[in-house]
RODO-2510 file (C-alpha; in nm, 4 decimals, decimal comma):
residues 80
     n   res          X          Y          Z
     1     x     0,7606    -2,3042     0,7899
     2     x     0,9908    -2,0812     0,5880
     3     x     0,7357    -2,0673     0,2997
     4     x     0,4449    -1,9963     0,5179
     5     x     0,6152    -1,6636     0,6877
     6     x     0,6977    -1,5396     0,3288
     7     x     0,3004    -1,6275     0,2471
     8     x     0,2240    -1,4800     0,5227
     9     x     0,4491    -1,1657     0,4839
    10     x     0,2967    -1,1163     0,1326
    11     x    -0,0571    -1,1007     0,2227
    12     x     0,0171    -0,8964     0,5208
    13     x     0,1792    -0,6439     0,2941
    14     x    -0,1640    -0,6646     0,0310
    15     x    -0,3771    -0,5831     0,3096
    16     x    -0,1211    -0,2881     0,4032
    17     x    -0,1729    -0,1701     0,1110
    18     x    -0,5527    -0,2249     0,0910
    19     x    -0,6014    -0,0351     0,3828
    20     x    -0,3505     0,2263     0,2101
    21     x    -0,5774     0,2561    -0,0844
    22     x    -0,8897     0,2458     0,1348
    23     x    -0,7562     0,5494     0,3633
    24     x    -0,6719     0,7646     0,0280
    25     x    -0,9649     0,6877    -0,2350
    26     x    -1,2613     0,5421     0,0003
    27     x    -1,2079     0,1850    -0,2147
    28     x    -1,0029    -0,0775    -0,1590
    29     x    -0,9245    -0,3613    -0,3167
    30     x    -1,2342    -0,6153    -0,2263
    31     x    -1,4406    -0,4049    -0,4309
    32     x    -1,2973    -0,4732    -0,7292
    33     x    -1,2855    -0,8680    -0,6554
    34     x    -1,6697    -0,9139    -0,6381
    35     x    -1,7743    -0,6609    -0,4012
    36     x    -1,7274    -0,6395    -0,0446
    37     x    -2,0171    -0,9277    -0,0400
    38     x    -1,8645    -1,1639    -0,2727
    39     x    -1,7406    -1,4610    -0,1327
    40     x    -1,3788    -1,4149    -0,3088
    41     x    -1,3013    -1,0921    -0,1107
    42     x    -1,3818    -1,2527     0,2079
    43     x    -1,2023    -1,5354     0,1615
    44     x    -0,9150    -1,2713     0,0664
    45     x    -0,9811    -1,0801     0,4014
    46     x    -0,9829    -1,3829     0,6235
    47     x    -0,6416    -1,4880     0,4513
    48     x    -0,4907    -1,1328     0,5208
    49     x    -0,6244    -1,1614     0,9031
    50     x    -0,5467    -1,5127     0,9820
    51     x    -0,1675    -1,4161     0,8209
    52     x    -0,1367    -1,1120     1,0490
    53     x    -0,1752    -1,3568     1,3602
    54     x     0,0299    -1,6408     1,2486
    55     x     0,3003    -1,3742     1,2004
    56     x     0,2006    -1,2122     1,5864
    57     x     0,2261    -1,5744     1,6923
    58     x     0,5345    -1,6865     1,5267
    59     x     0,7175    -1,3557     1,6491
    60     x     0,6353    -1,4154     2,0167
    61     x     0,6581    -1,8134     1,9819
    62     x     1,0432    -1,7161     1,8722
    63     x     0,9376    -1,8653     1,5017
    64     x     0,9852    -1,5370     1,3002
    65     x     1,3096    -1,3192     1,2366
    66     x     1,4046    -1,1199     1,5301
    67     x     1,1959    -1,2719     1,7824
    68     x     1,3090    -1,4756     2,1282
    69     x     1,5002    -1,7565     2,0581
    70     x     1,5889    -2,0841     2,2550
    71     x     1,9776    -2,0795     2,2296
    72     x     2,1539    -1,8399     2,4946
    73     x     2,4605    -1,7744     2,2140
    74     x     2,5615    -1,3931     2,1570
    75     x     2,3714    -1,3476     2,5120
    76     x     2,6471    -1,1889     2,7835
    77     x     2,7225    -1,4300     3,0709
    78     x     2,5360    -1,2742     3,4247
    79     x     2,7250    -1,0511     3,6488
    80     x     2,7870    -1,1893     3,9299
***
């Protein structure tokens, strides 16, 4: 699962910076990869999507760095 959060993280980051390039020149990056009705861009943009929710998932699912996990150890005992 390693492999797919650092796929994941990488197209996450393209789109960023799609949506970057989008917000300062009015293109972005589908354009240029067979127009934003060429089957190659939307395959890109479904990629880029479906990575942005396995990373949403795998954060609350205690999968991704920083997120909830199972073991209790660093966690302070409860007053009592």
């Amino acid at each position: 699962m390693d492999m797919v959060n650092k796929v994941a993280w990488i197209l996450v980051v393209i789109g960023a910076l799609n949506w970057l390039l989008f917000g300062l020149t009015g293109s972005d990056v589908g354009s240029y990869v067979g127009g934003m009705d060429g089957i190659v861009a939307k395959i890109i943009y479904i990629l880029v999507g479906v990575s942005g929710l396995w990373l949403i998932a795998s954060k609350f699912m205690g999968k991704g760095k920083g997120g909830p996990s199972n073991s209790d150890a660093g966690m302070a005992a409860p007053m009592q």
